[in-house]
N, C-alpha and C positions, 0 to 999 in steps of 0.2 A: 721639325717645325717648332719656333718659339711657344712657349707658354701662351704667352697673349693671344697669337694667332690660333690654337688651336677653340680658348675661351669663347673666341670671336664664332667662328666655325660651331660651338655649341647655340651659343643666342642665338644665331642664324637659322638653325634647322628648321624645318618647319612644323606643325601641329596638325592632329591628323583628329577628324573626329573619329566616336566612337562607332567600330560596325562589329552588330554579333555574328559570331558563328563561328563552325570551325570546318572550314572549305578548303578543298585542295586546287582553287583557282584564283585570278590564271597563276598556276607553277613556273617558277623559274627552273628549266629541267638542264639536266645535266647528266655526264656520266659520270661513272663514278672512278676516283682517282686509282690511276696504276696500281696495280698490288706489287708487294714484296714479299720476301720469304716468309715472313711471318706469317705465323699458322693459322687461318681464317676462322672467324665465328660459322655458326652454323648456317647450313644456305638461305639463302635472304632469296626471295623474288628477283627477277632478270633484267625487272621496269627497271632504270633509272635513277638516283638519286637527285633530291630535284627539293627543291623549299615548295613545303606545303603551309599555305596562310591559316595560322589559326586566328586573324582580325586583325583589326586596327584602333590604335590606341591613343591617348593626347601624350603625347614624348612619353614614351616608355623606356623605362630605363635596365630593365632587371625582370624575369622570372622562374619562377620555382613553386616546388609543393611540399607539400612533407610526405617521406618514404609510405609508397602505398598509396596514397590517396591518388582520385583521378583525377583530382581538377587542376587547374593552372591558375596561379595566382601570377599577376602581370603589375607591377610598380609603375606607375606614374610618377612622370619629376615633380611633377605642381605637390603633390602629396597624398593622390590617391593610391590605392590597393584595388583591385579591379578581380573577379572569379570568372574566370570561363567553365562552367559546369554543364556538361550536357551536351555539347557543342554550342551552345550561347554563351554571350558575357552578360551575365546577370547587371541588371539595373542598379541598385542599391551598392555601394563598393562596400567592400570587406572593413577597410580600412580609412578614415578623413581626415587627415591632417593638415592639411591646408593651408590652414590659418595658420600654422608654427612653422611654415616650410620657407627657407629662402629659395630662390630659384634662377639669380643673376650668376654671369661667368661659368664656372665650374659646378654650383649649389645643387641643391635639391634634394630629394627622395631619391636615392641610390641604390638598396637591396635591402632585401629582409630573409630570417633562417627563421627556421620551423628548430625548438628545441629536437632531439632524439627521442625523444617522450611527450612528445607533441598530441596524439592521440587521448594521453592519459591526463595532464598537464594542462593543456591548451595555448602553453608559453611559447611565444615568437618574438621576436627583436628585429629593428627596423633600424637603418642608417642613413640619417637625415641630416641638412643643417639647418641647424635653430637660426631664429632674430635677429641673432646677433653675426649669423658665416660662422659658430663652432659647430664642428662633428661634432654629433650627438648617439648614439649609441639606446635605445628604448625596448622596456621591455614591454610587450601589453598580451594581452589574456582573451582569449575565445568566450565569445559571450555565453552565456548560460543556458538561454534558450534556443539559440538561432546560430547552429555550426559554420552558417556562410558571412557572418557578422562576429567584428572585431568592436570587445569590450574599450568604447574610449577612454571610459574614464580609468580603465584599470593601469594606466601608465607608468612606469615607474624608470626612473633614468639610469640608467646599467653604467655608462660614460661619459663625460663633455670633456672634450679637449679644445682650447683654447687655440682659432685658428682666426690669424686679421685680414686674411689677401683675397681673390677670391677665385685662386686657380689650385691645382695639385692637392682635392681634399680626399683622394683617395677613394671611396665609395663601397667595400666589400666587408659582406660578411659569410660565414661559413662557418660551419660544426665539422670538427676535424674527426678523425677515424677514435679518436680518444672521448670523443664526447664534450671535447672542451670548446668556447667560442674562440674565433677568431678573428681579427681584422687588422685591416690593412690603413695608415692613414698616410697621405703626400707630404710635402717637407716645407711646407709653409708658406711655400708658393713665388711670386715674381720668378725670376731667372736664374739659374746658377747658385742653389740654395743660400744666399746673401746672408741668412743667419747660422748657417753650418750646423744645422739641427742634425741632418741624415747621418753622420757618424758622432752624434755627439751623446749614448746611452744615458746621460740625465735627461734627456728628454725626450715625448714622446712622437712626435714630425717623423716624419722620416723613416718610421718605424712599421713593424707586423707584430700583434701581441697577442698574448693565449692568457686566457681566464676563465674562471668559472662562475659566471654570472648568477646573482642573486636579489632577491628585489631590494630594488635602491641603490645597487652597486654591484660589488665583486669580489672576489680573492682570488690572489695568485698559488696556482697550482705547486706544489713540493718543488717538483722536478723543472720548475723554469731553469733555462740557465743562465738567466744572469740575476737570479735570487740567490742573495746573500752577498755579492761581490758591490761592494764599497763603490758609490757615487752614481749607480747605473736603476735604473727605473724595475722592479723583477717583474713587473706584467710584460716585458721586452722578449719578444721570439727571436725578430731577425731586426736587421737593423741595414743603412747603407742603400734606402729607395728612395726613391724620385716621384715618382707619383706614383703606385701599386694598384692602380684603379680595379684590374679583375684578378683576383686568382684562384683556384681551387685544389680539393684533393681528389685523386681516382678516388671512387666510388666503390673499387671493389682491390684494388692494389696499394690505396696508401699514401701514393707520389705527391709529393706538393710541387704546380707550377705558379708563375707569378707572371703577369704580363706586366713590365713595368715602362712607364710613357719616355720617350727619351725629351732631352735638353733642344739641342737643332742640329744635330746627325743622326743617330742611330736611336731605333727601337728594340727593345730586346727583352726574351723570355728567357724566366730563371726555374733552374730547375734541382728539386732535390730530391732520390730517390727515397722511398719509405726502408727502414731497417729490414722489415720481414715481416710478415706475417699480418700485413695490410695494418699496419704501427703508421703514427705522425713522426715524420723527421724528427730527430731530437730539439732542434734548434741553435742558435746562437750565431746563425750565419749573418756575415755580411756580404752583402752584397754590391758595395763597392762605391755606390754612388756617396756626393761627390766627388772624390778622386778619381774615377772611371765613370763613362757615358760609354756603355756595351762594353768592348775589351779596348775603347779605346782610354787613353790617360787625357783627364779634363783638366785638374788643374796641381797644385802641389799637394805634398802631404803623403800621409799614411792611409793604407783600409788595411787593415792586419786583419789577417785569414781570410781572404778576398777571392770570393765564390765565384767565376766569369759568366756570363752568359751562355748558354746551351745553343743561341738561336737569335741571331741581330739582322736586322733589316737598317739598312739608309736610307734616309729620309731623303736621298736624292733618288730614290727609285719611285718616289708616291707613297712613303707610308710620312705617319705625321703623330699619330695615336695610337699604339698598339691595346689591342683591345684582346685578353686573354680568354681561354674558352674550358672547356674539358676533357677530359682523356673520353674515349666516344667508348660506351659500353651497349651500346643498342645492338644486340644482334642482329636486329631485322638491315641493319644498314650493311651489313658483310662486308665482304674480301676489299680491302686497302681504306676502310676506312674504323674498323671495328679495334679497340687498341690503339688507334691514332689520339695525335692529341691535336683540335679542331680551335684554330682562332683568327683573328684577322685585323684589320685595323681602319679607323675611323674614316681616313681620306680614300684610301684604298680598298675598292667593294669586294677583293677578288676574296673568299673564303677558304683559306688554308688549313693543309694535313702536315702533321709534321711524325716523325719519330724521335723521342728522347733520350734513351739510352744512347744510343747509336745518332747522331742528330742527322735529319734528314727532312728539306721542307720542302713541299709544290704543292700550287694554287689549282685547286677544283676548277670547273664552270661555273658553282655558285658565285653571285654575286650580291652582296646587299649594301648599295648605299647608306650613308650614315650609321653606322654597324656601331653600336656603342654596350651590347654584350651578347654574351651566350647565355643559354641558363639547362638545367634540367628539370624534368618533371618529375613526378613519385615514382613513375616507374624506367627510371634513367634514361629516357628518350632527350636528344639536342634542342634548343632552341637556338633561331637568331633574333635579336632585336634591333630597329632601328630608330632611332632617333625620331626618324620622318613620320612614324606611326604604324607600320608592318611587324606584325611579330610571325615567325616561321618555325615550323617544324623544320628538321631535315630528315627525310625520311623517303618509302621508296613508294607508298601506295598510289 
């Protein structure tokens, strides 16, 4: 599906008011996908798995917590932060940004990471676009007196990158197994990267970068790889995307996936195993785009060391947005889905298991209309989010 058309598809969605609580109805039930050989978590319950509602939200884009804590913090596009503690969504939001958020095409309030040292610290960073449609990248600080409020004025801008279009702004961020931040931005948007950003390493479009965040800015970690090498940006990971809207790392193994948006054929996930010992990929991958659109060839030219796809979908079969998820560590979810890696895509509500080493995908019975992420909690349980205003557990109670 074109750019434009998928843009459109965003304005469109609809707006859901706020409802507290963290209720398992009505569930969308389901069983749970075929197992394979792979060696099952520990026994889960016999119920079901099945999306359980933990509310509804005004466009939700993104949720997470920090490792440990019980609550769910849930993003809003407009610019809210929003806390479900207790099984309510508390009144007051965490977070208002509002006034600084664009919200047209692709914009808005996208995700936010909880530092590693979050607990101690109180630092989290949020991925927004300012005023003007630039990704902006912010740090801000846990108020002083009050753990479920987020210090406003404590702001500080970690990144702005220079973005004029108003599709392909990427939207992720993520603390990799290293402790480093990471994120992801789109390649500048309209069609068929027309400024040839995605493989062009002076610049940052098109790109996935690793830093080590500091207030008011950043530095590039030693071991980047493309620091030091003549002409090339060194806060540069991976290079060669399209839109990178979600990605993440396992939680407990390492793997970096990428869900990356296709052109108008194919959607497809990138995948690269961790070294060992629950490590971040080294980096330096490309991954192909624009001279590849999945394993197919777009247009001319070169992607030197050109990483394919684990996992492509046609966009003639109903997918249109791939929407990337997580490697599923929830034991309570068991056999054929615990070790999977769970994602799906924006037109297409069907919610997918995949395997990656070995690649291997089918669609569950969940389903979620306008499915625009996953996310995890503190204590590595799934979420699904939709656009429409549903956010769900997947789980079996």
């Amino acid at each position: 599906m074109s750019a434009s058309r998928y843009a459109l598809l965003l304005l469109c969605a609809l707006a859901a008011c706020d409802d507290n609580g963290d209720t398992t109805g009505p569930p969308s039930a389901a069983t749970a996908p075929r197992a394979d050989s792979t060696r099952a978590a520990p026994a889960a319950p016999r119920r079901p798995v099945r999306l359980l509602r933990l509310g509804r939200f005004n466009q939700p884009t993104y949720l997470t917590a920090p490792r440990g804590d019980r609550r769910r913090f849930v993003v809003e596009r407009a610019g809210r932060i929003r806390i479900v503690k207790g099984g309510r969504t508390l009144g007051r939001p965490f977070l208002d940004i509002s006034t600084d958020v664009t919200t047209g095409g692709e914009r808005g309030l996208l995700s936010m990471a909880f530092a590693p040292d979050y607990a101690r610290s109180g630092r989290f960073y949020v991925y927004y676009t300012d005023r003007r449609g630039f990704i902006t990248i912010a740090q801000f600080l846990r108020s002083a007196g009050n753990p479920d409020v987020a210090d406003r004025g404590s702001r500080r801008i970690t990144m702005s990158v220079p973005h004029y279009r108003s599709n392909h702004k990427g939207g992720q961020l993520q603390f990799g197994p290293d402790g480093l931040l990471y994120a992801a931005f789109g390649d500048g948007g309209a069609g068929g990267d027309p400024d040839e950003n995605a493989q062009d390493l002076s610049r940052q479009l098109g790109k996935m970068v690793r830093i080590r965040p500091r207030a008011g800015g950043f530095t590039v970690p030693r071991d980047n790889p493309f620091r030091g090498r003549s002409g090339a940006r060194p806060e540069i990971y991976a290079y060669g995307l399209r839109n990178p809207y979600r990605f993440s790392f396992d939680r407990r193994g390492g793997d970096l996936t990428i869900g990356d948006v296709g052109e108008s054929a194919v959607e497809e996930i990138d995948y690269v195993p961790s070294p060992g010992r629950a490590r971040a990929p080294r980096g330096g991958y490309n991954f192909g785009w624009d001279v590849f659109e999945g394993r197919r060839r777009f247009e001319g030219g070169s992607a030197p060391g050109y990483v394919p796809p684990v996992i492509t979908h046609p966009q003639g079969d109903g997918f249109c947005s791939i929407i990337g998820g997580y490697v599923v560590r929830d034991p309570a979810l068991g056999r054929g889905w615990t070790r999977r890696y769970v994602y799906g895509d924006y037109c297409n509500p069907v919610i997918r298991v995949a395997t990656l080493r070995r690649p291997a995908t089918h669609g569950t019975g969940l389903r979620v209309p306008g499915l625009v992420s996953f996310g995890e909690d503190g204590r590595g349980r799934v979420y699904a989010v939709s656009l429409n205003g549903p956010v769900y557990r997947i789980g079996r109670r």
